[in-house]
matplotlib code that plots the C-alpha trace (Angstrom):
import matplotlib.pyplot as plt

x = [-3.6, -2.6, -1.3, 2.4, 2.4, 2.6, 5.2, 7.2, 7.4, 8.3, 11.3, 11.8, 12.4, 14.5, 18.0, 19.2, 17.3, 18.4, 21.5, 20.7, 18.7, 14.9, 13.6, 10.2, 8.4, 6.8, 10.2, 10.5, 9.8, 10.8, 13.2, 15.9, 15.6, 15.9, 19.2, 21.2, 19.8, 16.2, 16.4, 18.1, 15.4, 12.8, 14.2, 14.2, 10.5, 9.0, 10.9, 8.6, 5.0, 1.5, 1.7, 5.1, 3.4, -0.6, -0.9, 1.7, -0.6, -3.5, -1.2, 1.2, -2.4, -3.2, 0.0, 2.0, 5.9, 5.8, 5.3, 8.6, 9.7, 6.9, 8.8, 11.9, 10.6, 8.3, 11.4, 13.4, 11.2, 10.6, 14.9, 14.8, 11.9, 13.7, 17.0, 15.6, 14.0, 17.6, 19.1, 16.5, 16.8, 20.6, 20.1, 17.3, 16.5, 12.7, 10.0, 7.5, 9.7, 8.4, 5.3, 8.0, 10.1, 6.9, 6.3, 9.9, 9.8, 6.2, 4.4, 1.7, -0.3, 1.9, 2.4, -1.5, -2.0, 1.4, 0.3, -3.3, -2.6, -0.4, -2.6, -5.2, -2.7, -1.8, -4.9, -6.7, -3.2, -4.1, -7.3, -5.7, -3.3, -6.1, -7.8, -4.9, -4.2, -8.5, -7.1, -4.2, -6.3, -8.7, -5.9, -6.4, -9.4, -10.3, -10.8, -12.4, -16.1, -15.2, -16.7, -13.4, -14.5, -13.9, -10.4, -9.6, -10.6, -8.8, -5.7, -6.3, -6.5, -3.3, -1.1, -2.4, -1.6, 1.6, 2.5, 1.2, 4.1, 7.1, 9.5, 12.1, 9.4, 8.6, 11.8, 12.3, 9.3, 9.8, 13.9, 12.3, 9.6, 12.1, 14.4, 11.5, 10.2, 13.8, 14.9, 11.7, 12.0, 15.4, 14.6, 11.8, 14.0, 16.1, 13.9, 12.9, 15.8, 15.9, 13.5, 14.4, 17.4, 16.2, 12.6, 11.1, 7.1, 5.3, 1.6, 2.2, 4.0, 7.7, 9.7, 11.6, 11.2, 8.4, 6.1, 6.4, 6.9, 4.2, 1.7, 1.9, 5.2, 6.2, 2.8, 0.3, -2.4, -0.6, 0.6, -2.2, -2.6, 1.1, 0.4, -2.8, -1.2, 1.4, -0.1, -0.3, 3.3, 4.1, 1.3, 3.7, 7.0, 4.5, 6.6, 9.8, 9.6, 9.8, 13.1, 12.7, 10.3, 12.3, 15.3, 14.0, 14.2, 17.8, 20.7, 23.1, 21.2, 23.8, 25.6, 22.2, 19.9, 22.4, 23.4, 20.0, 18.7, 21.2, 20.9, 17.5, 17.8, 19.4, 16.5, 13.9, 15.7, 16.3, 13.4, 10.5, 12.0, 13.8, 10.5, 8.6, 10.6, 11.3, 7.4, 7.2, 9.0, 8.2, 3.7, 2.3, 1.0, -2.5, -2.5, -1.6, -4.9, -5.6, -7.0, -4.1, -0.2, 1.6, 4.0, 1.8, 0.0, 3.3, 4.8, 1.2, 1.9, 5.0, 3.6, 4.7, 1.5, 3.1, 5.4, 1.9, 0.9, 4.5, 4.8, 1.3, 2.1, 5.2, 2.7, 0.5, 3.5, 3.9, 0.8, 1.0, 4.6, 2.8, 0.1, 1.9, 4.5, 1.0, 0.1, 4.0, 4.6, 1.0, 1.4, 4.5, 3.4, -0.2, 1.5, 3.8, 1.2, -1.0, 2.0, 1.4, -2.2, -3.3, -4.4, -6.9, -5.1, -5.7, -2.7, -0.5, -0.5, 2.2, 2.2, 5.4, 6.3, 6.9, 4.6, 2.1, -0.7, -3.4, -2.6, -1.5, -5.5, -7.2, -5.4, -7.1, -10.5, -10.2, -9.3, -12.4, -14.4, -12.2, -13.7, -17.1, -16.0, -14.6, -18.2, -19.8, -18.0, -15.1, -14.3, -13.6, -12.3, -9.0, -8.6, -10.8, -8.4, -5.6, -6.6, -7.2, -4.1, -2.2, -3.6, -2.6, 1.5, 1.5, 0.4, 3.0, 6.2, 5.2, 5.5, 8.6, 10.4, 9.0, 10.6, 13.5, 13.3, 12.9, 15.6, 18.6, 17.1, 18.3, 20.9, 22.5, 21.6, 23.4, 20.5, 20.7, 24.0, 23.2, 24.9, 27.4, 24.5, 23.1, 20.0, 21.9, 20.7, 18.6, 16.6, 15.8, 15.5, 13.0, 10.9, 10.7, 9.9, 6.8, 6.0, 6.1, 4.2, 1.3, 1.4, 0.6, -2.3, -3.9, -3.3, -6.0, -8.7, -8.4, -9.8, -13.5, -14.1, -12.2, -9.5, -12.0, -13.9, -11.1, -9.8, -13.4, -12.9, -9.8, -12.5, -14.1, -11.0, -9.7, -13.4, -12.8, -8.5, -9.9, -12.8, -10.5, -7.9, -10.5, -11.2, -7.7, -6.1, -6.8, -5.4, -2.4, -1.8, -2.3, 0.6, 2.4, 2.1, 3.1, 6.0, 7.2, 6.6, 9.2, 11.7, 11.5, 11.8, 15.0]
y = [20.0, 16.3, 13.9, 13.8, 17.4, 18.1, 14.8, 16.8, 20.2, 18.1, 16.2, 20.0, 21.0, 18.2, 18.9, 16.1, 18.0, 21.0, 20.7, 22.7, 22.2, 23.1, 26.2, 26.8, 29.8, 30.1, 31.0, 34.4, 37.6, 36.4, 38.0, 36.5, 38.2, 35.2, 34.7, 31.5, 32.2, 32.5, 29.4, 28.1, 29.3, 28.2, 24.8, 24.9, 26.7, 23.4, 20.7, 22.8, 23.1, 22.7, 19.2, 19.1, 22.2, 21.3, 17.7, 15.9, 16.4, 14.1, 12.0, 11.6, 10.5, 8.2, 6.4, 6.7, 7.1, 5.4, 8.1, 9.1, 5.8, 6.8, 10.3, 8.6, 6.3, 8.9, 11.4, 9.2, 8.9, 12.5, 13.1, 10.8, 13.0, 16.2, 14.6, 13.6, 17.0, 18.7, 16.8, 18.0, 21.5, 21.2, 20.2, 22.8, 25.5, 26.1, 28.3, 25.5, 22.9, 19.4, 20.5, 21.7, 18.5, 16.3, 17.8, 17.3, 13.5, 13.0, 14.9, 17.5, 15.3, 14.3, 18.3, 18.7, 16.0, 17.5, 20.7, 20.0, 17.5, 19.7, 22.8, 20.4, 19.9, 23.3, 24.9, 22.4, 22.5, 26.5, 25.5, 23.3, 26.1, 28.8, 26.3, 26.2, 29.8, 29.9, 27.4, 28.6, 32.0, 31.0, 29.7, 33.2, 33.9, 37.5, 36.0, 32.7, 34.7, 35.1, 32.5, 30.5, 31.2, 35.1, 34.6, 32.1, 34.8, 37.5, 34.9, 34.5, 38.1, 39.2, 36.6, 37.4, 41.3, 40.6, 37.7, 40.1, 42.6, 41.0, 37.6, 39.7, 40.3, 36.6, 35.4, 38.1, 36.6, 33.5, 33.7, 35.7, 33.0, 29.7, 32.1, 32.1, 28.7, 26.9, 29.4, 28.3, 24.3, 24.7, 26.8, 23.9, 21.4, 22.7, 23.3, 19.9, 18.8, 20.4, 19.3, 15.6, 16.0, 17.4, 15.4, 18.8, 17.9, 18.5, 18.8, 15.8, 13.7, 13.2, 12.8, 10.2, 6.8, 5.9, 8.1, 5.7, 2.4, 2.9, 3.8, 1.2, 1.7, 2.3, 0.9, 1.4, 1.2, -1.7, -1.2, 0.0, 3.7, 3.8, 2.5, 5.0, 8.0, 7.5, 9.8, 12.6, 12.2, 12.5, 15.8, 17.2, 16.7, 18.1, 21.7, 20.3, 20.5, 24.3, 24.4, 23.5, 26.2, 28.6, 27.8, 29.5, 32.6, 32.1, 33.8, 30.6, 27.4, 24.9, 26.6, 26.8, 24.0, 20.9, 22.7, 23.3, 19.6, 17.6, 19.7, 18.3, 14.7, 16.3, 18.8, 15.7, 14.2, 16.3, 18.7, 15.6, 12.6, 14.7, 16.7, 13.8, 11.7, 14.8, 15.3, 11.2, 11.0, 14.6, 13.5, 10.5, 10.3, 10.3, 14.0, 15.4, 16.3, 17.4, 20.8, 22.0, 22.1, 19.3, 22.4, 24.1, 21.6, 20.6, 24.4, 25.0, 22.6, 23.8, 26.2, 29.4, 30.1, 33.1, 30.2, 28.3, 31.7, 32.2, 29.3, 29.4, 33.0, 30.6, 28.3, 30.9, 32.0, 28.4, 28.7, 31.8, 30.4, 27.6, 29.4, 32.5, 29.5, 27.8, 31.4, 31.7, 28.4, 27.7, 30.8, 30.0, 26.0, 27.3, 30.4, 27.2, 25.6, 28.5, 29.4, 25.9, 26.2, 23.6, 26.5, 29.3, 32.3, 34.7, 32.8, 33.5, 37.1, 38.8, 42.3, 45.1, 43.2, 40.1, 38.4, 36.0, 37.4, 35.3, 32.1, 33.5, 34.4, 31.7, 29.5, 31.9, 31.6, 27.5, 28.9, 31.1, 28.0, 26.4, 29.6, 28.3, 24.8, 26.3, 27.9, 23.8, 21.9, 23.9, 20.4, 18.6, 20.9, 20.5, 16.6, 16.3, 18.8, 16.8, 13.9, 15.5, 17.0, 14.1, 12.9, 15.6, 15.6, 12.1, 11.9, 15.2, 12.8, 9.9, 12.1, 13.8, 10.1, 8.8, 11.9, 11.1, 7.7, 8.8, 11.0, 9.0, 6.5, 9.2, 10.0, 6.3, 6.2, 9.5, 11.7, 13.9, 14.8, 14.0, 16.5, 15.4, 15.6, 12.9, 10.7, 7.9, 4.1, 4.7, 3.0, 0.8, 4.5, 5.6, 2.5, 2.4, 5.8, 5.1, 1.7, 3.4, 6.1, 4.1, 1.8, 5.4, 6.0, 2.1, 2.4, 5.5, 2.9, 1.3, 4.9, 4.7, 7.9, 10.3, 8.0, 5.8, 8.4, 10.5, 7.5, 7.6, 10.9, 9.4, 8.3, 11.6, 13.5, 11.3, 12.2, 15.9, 15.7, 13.8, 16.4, 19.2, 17.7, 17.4, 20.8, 22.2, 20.0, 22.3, 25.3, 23.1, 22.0, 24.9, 26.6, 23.5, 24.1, 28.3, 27.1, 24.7, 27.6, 29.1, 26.8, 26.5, 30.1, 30.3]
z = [-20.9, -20.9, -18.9, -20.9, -20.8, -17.3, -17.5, -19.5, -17.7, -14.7, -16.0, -17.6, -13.7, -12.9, -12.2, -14.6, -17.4, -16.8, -15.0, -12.1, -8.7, -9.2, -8.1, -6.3, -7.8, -4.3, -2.8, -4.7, -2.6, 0.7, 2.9, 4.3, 7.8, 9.8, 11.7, 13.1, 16.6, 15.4, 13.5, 16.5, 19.2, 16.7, 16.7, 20.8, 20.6, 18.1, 20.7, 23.5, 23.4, 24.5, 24.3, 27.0, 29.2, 29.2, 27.6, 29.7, 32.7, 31.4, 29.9, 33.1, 35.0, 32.1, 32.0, 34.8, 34.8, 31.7, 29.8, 29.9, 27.8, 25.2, 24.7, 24.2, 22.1, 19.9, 20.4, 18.3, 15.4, 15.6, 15.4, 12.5, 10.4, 11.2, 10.2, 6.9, 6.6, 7.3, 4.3, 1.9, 3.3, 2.4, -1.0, -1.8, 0.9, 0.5, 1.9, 0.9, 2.9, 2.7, 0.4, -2.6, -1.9, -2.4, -5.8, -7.1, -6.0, -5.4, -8.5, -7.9, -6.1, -4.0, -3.2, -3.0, -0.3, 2.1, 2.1, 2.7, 5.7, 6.7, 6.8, 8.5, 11.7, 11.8, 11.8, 14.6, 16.3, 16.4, 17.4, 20.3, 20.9, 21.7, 23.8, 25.9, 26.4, 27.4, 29.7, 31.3, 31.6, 33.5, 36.2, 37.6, 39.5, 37.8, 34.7, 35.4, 35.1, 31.7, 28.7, 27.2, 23.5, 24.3, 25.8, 23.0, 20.3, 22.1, 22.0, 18.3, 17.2, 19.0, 18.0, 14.3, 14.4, 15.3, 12.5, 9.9, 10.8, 9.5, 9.1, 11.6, 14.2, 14.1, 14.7, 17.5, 19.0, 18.7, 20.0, 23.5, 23.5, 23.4, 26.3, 28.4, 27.9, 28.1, 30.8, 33.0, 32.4, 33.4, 36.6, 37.4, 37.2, 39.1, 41.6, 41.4, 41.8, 44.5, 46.4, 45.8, 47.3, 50.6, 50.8, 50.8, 51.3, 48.1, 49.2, 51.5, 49.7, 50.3, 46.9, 45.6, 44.0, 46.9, 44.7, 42.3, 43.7, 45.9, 43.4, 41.0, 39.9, 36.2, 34.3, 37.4, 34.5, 32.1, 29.2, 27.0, 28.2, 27.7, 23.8, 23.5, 24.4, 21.8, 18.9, 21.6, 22.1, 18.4, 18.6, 21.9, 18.5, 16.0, 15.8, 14.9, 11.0, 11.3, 11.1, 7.3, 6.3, 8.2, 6.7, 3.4, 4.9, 6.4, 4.6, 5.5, 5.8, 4.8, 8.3, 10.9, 9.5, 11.0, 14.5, 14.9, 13.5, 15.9, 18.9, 19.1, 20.6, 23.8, 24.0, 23.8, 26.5, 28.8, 28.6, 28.1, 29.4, 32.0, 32.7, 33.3, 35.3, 37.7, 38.1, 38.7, 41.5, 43.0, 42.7, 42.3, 38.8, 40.3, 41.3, 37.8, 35.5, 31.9, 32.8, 34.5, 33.7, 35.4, 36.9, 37.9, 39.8, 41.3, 41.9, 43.5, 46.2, 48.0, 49.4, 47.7, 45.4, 43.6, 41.5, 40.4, 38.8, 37.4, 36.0, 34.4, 32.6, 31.2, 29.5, 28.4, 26.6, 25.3, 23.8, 22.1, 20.5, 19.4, 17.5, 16.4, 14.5, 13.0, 11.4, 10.2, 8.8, 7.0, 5.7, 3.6, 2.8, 1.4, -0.6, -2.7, -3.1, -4.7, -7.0, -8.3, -8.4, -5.5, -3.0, -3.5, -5.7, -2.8, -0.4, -2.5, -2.1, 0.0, 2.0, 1.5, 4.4, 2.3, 4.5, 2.9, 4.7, 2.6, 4.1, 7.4, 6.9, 5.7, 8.5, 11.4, 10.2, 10.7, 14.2, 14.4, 14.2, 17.0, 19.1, 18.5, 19.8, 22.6, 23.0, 22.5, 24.0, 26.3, 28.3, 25.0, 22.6, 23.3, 23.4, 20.2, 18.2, 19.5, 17.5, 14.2, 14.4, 15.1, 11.7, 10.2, 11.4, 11.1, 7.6, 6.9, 8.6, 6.4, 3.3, 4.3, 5.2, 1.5, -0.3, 1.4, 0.5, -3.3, -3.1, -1.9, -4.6, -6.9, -5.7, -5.9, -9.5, -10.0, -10.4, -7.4, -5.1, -1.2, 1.3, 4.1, 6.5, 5.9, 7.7, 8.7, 8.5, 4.7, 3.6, 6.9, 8.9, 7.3, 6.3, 10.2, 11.2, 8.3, 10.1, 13.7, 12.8, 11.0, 13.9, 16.0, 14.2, 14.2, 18.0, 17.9, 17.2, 21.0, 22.2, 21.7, 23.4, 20.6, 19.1, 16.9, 16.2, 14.8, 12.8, 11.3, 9.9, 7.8, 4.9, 5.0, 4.8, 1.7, 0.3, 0.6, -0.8, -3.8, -4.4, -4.1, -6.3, -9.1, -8.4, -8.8, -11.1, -14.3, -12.9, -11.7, -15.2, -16.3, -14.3, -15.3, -18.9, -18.3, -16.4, -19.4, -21.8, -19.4, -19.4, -23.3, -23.7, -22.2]

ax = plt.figure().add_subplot(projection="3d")
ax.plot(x, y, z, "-o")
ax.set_aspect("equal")
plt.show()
């Protein structure tokens, strides 16, 4: 098929030919089982992670109280992609989220490259998410004689039963997981707070602002670990843009999608910038480490060790959130892209369940070779998945900000109608958030321990897009030219 045909059958789709909003064949046969307090809770469950509960340990140690400007800062960014994201959502709900959005204003390629960065950061976030849970496991003595690559598989194939069972079990999952996790951040800084207000001794320190001024204060390490840890803050976000593939399963998205977009900016600051100013001046930033969460380490050392295991089980359950919403949403983004030919035929297939179990599939056995890093290199596994993830989210937040870019362009020539929720500040918003977020990933190459070598994979990942693309594009035009056949008949 040519070029000007698969021109044609997309201005076919567009709503100025046809007069209505394009529809994404990969959004028929889904349930719409999802409620406002799943989508709600799911929201909550992205804005807390692995990256708040494990990673803020290592990075707390790496750049002092600082960090809690660099989740500000990142948190910001990360309000202004899910913003975007919302307004999109309102003018066309969709399963396939930011990947069907990128083929209305991007083209097919456009599509192609979304879904496949963003089924690259899911499945190494899985990967980082199973690592975790190996992790936080092996926090308990009974279990520390056994190898991390069996607990991480055990992790995997539990959290993969259940996401096979149905949309509704997911969101009940995920609404008792967000309870938890937002019900034990809040008890913790409570406790805390606590004990900053009555200089309890925490493992023989007294809190307060000594911890800090007395340990080299806000940057005790300059300014560049601050800088470097940056695209691990945006990986701590990287859960946020759920709330648009959920909403296509949502019976009232023009009523969930914007209480559940804007309540996010008060959940980054209080539960991360909160969160680590609390631990700041409760430890100084010295004691924290990368193997263990910065809670626990802190909970651990007042002297009541039943909390340390409490709150562990809490970040176990983190974990599994994390992972079980990997499975759910790459499952959805892979099955539009197979309905337009850019994934392998088989993710596109869906149980009585109306779950896409194909891509829910494919994505696990990219975790089943994360169990065989866990088996190489346990120390490093998770740090080095962290980093090809962060390529993977960041490339997925430029795409969504340039589709949003395109479509208020459209919309001010008359093509498109914007909804009242609306990202403010466009075009300079997002041509920012773009800028930021590149800027993120050039800072990756003043790590020579993982960073650089991460950024090196960048060439080698375009290799393998372009290869791919060459391999799908004649199925993809060919669905192109069935769909225009479509639209002609009618």
């Amino acid at each position: 098929m040519s070029k000007d045909a698969v021109d044609t059958a997309q201005v076919a789709a567009h709503p100025q030919a046809t007069g209505t909003i394009p529809a994404d064949a990969g959004d028929a046969g889904y349930s719409k089982d999802l409620k406002a307090r799943h989508v709600n809770m799911i929201a909550i469950g992205g804005a807390i992670g692995t990256g708040l509960f494990l990673g803020a340990g290592g990075r707390l140690r790496d750049a002092g109280p600082a960090l809690a400007i660099a989740y500000l800062v990142c948190g910001v960014f990360a309000f202004f992609v899910v913003r975007a994201l919302g307004e999109l959502v309102l003018y066309r709900p969709s399963s396939g989220s930011f990947v069907s959005y990128a083929r209305e204003f991007l083209g097919e390629k456009g599509a192609y490259v979304a879904g496949w960065m963003y089924f690259l950061n899911w499945s190494t976030t899985g990967i980082a998410d199973i690592t975790a849970i190996a992790l936080y496991t092996h926090y308990w003595s009974m279990f520390t004689s056994i190898p991390q690559w069996v607990l991480a598989l055990i992790a995997l194939a539990v959290v993969l039963a259940v996401n096979l069972i149905s949309v509704k079990i997911f969101g009940e999952m995920e609404f008792w997981f967000a309870i938890v996790k937002v019900a034990t951040l809040v008890g913790f800084m409570l406790i805390g707070i606590f004990l900053l207000a009555t200089q309890h001794d925490v493992g023989g320190h007294t809190p307060g602002l000594s911890m800090i001024i007395d340990h080299g204060g806000v940057l005790p390490h300059g300014v560049l670990p601050v800088v470097l840890v940056m695209q691990g803050v945006i990986f701590a976000y990287a859960a946020l843009e759920l709330v648009g593939v959920a909403a296509g399963e949502t019976a009232e998205p023009e009523k969930v999608v914007p209480r559940a977009v804007n309540s996010i900016m008060w959940r980054v600051a209080l539960f991360y910038v909160g969160s680590v100013v609390l631990l700041a001046l409760l430890l100084p930033s010295s004691l924290y480490s990368g193997d263990q969460s910065p809670f626990v380490t802190v909970l651990s050392k007042i002297g009541v060790p039943a909390a340390g295991d409490v709150m562990n089980l809490v970040v176990l359950t983190a974990a599994m959130s994390s992972l079980n919403s990997g499975l759910y949403s790459t499952g959805r983004i892979l099955r539009s892209m197979a309905m337009a030919g850019s994934a392998p035929r088989f993710t596109r297939v869906m149980s009585r369940s109306q779950v896409p179990y194909g891509g829910i599939l494919l994505t696990c056995g990219i975790c089943v070779l994360g169990v065989g890093l866990n088996y190489l290199v346990p120390s490093q596994a998770f740090e080095i998945v962290l980093n090809v993830a962060s390529l993977g989210i960041i490339s997925t937040w430029v795409i969504i900000m340039i589709c949003h870019l395109i479509f208020v362009r459209r919309a001010r020539a008359g093509l498109v109608a914007r909804p009242h929720f609306r990202l403010p500040g466009s075009p300079v918003t997002e041509i920012a958030t773009i800028a930021f977020l590149l800027a993120c990933l050039g800072m990756m190459w003043n790590d020579p321990e993982v960073g650089r070598k991460t950024l090196l994979l960048v060439p080698v990942i375009a290799l393998l897009l372009v290869a791919g693309w060459f391999g799908v594009r004649r199925r993809v035009a060919q669905n192109a030219e069935q769909e225009l056949s479509g639209l002609t008949k009618e």
